[in-house]
Each structure stands twice: as structure tokens, then as C-alpha cells.
MOPAC internal coordinates of N, CA, C and O (Angstrom, degrees):
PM7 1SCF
backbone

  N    0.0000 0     0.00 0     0.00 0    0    0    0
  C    1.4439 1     0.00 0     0.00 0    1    0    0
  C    1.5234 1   108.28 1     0.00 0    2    1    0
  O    1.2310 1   122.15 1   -20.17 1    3    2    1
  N    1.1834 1   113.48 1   159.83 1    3    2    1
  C    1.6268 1   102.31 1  -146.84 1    5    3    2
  C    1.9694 1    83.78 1  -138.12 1    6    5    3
  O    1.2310 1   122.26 1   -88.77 1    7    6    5
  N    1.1836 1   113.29 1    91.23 1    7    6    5
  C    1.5151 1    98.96 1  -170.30 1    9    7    6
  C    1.9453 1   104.06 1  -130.66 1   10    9    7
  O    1.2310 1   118.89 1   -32.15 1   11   10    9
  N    1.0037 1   119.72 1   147.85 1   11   10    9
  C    1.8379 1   122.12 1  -176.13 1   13   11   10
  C    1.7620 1    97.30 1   -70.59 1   14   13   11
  O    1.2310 1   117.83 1   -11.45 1   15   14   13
  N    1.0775 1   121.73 1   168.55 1   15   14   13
  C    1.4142 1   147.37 1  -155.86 1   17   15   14
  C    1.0574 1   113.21 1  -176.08 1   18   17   15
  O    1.2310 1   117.67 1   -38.92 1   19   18   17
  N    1.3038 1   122.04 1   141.08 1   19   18   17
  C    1.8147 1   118.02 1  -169.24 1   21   19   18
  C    1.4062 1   101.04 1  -135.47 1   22   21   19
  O    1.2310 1   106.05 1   -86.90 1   23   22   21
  N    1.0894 1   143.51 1    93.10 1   23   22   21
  C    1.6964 1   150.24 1  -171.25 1   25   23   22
  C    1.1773 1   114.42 1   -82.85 1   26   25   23
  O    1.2310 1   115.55 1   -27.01 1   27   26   25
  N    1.6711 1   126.04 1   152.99 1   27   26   25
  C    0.9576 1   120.14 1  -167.43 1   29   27   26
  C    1.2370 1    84.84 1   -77.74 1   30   29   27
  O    1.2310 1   120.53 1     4.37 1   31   30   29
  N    1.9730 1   116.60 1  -175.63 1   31   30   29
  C    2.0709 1   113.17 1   176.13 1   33   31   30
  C    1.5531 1    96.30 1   -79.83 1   34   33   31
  O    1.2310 1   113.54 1   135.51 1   35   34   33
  N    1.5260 1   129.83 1   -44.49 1   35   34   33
  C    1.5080 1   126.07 1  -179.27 1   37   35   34
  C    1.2740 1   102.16 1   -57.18 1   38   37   35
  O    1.2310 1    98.89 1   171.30 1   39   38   37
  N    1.4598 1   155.53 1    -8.70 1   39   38   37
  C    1.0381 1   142.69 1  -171.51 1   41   39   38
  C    1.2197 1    84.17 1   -94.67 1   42   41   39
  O    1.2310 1   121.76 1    89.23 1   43   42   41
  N    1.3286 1   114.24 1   -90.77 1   43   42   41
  C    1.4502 1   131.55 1  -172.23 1   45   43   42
  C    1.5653 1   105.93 1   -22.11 1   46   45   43
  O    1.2310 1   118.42 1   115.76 1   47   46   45
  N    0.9461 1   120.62 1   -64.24 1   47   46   45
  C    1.6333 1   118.20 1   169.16 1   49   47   46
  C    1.5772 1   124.70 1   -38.75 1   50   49   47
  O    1.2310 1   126.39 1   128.85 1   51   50   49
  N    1.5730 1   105.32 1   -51.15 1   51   50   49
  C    1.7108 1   106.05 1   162.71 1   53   51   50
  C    1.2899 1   114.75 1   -59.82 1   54   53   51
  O    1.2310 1   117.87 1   130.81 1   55   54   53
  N    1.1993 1   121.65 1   -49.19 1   55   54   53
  C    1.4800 1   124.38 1  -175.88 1   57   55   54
  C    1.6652 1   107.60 1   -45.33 1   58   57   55
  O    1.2310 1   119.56 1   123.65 1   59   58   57
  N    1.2974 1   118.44 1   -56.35 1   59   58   57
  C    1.5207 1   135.20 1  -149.78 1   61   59   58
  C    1.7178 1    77.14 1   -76.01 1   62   61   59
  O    1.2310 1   113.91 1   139.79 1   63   62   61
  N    0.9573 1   129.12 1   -40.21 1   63   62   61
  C    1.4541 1   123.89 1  -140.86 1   65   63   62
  C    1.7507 1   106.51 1   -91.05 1   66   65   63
  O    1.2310 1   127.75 1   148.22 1   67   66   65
  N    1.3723 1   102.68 1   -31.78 1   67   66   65
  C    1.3307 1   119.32 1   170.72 1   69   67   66
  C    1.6414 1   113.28 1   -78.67 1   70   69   67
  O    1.2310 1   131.69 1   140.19 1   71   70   69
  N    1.4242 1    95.04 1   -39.81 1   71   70   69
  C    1.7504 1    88.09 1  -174.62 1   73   71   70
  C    1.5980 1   100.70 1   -74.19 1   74   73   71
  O    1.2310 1   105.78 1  -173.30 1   75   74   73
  N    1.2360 1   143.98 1     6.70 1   75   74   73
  C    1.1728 1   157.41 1  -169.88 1   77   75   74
  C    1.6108 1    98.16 1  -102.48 1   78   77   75
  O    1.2310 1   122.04 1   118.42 1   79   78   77
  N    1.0809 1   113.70 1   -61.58 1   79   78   77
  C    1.2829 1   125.94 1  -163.19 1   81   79   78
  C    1.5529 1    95.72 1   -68.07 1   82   81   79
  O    1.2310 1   116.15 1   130.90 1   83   82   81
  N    1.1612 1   124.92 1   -49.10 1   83   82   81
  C    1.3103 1   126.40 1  -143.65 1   85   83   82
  C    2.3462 1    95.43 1  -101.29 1   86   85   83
  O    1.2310 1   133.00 1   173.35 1   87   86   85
  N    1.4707 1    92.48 1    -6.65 1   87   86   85
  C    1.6976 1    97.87 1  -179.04 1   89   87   86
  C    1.4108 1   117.47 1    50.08 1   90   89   87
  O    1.2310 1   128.73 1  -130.65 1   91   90   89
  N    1.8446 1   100.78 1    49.35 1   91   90   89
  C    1.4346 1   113.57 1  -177.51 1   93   91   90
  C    1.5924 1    94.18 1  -119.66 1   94   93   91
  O    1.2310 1   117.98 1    -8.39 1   95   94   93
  N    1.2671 1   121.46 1   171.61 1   95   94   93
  C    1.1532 1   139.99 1   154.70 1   97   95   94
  C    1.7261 1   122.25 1   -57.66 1   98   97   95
  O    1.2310 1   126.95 1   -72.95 1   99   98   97
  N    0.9924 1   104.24 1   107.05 1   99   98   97
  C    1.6009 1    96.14 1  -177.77 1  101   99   98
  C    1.6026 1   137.56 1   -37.18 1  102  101   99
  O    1.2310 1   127.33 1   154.75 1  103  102  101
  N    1.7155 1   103.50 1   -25.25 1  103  102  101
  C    1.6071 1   137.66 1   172.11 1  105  103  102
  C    1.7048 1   101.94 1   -77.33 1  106  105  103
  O    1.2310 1   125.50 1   147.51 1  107  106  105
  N    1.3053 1   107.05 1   -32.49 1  107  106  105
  C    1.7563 1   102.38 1   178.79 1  109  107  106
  C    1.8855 1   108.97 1   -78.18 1  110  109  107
  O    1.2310 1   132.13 1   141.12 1  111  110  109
  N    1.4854 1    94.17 1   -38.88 1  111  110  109
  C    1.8771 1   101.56 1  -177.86 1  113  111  110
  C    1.4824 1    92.43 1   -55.75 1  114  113  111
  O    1.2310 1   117.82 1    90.35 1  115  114  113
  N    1.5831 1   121.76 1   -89.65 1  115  114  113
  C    1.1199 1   121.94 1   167.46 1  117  115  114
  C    1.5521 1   133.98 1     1.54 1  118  117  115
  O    1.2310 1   120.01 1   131.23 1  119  118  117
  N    0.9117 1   117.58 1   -48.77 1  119  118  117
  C    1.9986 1   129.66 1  -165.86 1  121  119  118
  C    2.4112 1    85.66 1   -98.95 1  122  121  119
  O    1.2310 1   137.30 1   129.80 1  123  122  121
  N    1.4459 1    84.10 1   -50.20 1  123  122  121
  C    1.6407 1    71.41 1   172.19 1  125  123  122
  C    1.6092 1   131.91 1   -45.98 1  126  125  123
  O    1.2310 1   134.41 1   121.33 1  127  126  125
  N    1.4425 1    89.73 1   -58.67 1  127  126  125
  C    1.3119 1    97.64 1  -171.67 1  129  127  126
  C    1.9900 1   120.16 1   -61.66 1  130  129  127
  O    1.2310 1   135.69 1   139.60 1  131  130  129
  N    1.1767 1    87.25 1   -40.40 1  131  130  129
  C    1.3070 1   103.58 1   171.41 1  133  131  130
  C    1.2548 1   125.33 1   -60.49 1  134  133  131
  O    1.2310 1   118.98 1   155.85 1  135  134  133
  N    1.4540 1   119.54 1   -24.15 1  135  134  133
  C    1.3709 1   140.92 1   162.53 1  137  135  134
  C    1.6424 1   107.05 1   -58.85 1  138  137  135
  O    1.2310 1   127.51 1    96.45 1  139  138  137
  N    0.5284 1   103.15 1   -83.55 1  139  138  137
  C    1.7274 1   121.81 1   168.36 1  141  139  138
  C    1.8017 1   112.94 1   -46.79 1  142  141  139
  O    1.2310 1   110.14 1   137.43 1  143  142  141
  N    1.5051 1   136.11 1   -42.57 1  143  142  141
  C    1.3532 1    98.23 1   147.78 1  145  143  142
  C    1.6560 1   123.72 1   -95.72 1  146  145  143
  O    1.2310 1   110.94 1  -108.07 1  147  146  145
  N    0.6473 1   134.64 1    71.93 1  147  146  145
  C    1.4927 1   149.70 1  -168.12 1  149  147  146
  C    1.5788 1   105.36 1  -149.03 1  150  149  147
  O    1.2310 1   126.06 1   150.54 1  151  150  149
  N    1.3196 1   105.96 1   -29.46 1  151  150  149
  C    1.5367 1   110.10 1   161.14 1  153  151  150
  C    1.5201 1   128.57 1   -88.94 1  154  153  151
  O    1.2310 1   134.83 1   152.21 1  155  154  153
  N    1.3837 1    88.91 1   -27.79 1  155  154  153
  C    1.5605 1    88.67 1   162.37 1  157  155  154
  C    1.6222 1   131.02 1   -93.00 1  158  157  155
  O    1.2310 1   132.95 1  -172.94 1  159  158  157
  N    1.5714 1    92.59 1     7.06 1  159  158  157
  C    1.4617 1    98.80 1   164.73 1  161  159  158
  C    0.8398 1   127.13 1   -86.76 1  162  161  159
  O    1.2310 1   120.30 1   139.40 1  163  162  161
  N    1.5506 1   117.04 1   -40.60 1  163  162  161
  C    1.6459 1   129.51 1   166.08 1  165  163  162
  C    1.2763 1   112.46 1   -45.62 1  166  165  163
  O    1.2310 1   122.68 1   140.36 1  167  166  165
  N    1.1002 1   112.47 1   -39.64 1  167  166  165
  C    2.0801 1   116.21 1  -169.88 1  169  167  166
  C    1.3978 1    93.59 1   -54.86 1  170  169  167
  O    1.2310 1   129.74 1   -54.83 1  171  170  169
  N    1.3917 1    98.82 1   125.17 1  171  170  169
  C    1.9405 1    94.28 1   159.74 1  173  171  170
  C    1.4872 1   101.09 1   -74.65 1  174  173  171
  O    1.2310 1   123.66 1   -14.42 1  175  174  173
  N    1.4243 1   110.59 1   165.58 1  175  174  173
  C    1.7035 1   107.28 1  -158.17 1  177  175  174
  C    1.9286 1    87.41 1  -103.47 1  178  177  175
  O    1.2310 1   123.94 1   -16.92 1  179  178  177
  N    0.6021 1   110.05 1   163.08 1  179  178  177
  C    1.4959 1   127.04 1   164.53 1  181  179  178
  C    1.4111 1   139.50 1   -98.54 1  182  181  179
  O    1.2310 1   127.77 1   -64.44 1  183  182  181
  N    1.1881 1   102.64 1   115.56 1  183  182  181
  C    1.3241 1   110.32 1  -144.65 1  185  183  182
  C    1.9010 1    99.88 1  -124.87 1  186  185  183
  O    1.2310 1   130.69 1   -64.86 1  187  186  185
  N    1.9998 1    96.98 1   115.14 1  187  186  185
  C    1.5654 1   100.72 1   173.78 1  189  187  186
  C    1.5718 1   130.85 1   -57.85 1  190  189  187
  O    1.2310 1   122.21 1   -28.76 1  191  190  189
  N    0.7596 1   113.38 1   151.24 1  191  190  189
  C    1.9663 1   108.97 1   179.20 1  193  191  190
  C    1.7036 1    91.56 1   -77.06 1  194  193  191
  O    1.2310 1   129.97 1   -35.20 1  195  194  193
  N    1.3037 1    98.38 1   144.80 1  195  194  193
  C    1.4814 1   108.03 1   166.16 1  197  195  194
  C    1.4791 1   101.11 1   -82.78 1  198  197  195
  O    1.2310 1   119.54 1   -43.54 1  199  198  197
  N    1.4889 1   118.49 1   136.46 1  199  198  197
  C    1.1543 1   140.14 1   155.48 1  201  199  198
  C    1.0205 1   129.04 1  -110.40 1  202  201  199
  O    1.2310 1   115.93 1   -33.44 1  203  202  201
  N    1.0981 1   125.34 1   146.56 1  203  202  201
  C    1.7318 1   134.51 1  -169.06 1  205  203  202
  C    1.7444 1   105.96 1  -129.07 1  206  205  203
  O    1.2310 1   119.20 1   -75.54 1  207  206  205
  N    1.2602 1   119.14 1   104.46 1  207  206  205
  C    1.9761 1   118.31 1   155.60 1  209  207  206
  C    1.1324 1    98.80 1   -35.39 1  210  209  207
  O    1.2310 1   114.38 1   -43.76 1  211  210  209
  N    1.3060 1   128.25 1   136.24 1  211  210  209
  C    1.4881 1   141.28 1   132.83 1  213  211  210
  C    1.8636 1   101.54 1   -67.17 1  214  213  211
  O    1.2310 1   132.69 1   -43.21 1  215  214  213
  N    1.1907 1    93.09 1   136.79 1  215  214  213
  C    1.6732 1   112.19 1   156.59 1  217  215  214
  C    1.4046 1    96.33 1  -126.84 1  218  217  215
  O    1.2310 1   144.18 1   -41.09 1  219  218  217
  N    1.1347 1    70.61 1   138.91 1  219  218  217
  C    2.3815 1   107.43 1   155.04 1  221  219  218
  C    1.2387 1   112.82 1   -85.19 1  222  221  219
  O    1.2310 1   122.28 1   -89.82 1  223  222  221
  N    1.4274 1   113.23 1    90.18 1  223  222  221
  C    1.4007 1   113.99 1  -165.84 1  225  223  222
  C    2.2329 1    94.49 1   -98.01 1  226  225  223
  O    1.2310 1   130.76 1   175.01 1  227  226  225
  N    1.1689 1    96.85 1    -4.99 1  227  226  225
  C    1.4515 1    98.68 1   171.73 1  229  227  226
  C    1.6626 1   107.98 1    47.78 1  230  229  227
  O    1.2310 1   123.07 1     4.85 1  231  230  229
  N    1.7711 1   111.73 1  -175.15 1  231  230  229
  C    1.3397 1   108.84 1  -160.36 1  233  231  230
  C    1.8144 1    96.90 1  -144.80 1  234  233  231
  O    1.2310 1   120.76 1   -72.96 1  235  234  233
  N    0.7551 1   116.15 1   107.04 1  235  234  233
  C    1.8965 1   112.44 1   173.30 1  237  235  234
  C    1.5697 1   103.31 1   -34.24 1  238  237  235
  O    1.2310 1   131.22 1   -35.21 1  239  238  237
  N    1.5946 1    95.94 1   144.79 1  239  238  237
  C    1.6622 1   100.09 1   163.11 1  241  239  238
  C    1.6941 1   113.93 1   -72.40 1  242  241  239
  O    1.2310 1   126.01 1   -25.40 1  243  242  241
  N    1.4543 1   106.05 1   154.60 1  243  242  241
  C    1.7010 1   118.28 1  -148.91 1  245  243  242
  C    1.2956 1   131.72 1    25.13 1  246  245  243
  O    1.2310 1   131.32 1  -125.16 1  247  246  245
  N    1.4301 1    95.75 1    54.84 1  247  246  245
  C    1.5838 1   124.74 1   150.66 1  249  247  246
  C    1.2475 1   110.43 1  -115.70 1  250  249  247
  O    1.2310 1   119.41 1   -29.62 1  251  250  249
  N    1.4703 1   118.74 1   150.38 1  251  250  249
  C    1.2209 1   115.65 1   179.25 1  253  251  250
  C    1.6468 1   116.81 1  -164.97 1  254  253  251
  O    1.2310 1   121.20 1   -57.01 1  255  254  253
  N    1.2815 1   115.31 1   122.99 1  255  254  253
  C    1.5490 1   126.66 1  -160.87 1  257  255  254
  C    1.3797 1   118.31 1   -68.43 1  258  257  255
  O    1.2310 1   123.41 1  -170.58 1  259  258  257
  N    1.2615 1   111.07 1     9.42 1  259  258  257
  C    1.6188 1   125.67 1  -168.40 1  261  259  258
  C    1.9134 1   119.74 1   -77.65 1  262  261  259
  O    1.2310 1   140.81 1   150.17 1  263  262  261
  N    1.7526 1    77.23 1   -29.83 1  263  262  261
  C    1.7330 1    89.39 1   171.26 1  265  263  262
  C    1.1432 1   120.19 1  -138.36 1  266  265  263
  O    1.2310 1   112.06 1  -107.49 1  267  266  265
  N    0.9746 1   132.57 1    72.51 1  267  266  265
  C    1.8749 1   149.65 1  -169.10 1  269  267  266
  C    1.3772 1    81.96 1   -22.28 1  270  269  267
  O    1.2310 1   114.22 1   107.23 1  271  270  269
  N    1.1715 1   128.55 1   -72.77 1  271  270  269
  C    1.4783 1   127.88 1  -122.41 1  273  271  270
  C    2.2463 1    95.25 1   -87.56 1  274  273  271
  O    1.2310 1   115.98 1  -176.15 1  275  274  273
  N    1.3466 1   125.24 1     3.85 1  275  274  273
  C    0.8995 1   128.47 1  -160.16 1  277  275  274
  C    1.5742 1    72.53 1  -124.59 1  278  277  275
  O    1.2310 1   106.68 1    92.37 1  279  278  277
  N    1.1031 1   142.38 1   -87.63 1  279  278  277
  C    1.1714 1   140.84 1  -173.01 1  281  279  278
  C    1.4688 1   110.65 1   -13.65 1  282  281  279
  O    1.2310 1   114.75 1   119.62 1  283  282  281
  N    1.1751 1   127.55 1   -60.38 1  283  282  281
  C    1.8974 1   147.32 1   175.57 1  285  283  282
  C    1.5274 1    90.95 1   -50.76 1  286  285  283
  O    1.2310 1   130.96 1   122.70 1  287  286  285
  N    0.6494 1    96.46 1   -57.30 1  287  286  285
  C    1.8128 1   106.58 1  -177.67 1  289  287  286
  C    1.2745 1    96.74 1   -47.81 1  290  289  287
  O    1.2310 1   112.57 1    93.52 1  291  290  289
  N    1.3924 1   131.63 1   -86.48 1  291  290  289
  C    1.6541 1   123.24 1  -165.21 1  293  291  290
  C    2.0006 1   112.61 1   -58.23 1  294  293  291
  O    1.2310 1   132.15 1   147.09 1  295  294  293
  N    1.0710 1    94.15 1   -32.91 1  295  294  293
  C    1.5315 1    99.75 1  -166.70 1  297  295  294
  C    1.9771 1   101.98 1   -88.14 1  298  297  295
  O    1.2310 1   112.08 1   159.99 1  299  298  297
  N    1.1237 1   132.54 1   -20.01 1  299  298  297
  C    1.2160 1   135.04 1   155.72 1  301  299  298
  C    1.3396 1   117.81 1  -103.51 1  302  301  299
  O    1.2310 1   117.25 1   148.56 1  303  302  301
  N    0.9119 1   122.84 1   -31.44 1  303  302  301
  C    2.0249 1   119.34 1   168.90 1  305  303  302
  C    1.8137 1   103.77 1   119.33 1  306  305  303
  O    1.2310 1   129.18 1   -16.86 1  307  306  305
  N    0.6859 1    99.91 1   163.14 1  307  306  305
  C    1.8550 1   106.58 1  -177.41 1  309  307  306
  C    1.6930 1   103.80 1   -53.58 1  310  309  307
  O    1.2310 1   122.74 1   134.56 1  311  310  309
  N    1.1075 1   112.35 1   -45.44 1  311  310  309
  C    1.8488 1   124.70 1   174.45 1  313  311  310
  C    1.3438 1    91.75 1   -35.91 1  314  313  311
  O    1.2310 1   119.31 1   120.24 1  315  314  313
  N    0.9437 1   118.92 1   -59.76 1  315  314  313
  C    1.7353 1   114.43 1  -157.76 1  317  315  314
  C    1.7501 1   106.94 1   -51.33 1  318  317  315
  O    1.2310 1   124.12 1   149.38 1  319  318  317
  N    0.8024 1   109.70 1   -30.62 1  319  318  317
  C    1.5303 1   122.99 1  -160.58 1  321  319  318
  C    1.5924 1    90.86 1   -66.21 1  322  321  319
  O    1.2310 1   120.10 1   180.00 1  323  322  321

């Protein structure tokens, strides 16, 4: 198939420079390369689970989680309120 293409000049420059290097046809680098990311487009990418450490951040003795707002109170001072 015989179709126009408009390259960036740094492309076009790697291209020319490789198909030089490599004593290929510039239309073979081209169709190559393109071969090859076109496959890595298809790949769905892989993607890690976010994980989170648990810490044991634990609780001082006579503290107690029963009343947030009394808790703030001992651990910031009556001001806080």
C-alpha cells in the first residue's frame, strides 16, 4: 500500500540513520519499527495493585475511641474544643 506519512525531522533523521546503519531500506526500518510499536500498543499495560502497610499505631491506656470528640479533648487540651 503506497500511502504519504509526514515524520517528525528527529524521527526522520533516526530512521534514515538507522536504515543506513543497519543497510536496510528505509521503507523496511519504517514498516519494522512500526510493527513492533503497534504491538506494544495492543498489550494492555499492566498495572500493580496499590498496597498500603498496615501499622499498629495502638491506643495509650485511658484513652478511649468511644467518644472522638472527648478523646481530642484529652490528647489536644480543652482549647481545642
Amino acid at each position: 500500500m503506497r500511502t504519504t506519512l509526514t515524520l517528525d525531522e528527529d524521527v526522520a533523521d533516526r530512521t534514515r540513520a538507522l536504515a543506513q546503519k543497519l543497510r536496510k531500506p528505509f521503507k523496511a526500518v519504517v514498516n519494522e519499527a512500526l510493527r513492533l510499536g503497534l504491538e506494544q500498543v495492543e498489550k494492555p499495560t499492566k498495572q500493580q495493585r496499590y498496597k498500603t502497610q498496615p501499622h499498629a499505631m495502638g491506643l495509650h491506656r485511658g484513652y478511649s475511641l468511644d467518644n472522638i470528640q472527648e478523646l481530642i479533648a484529652q490528647v489536644e487540651g480543652e482549647d481545642f474544643r
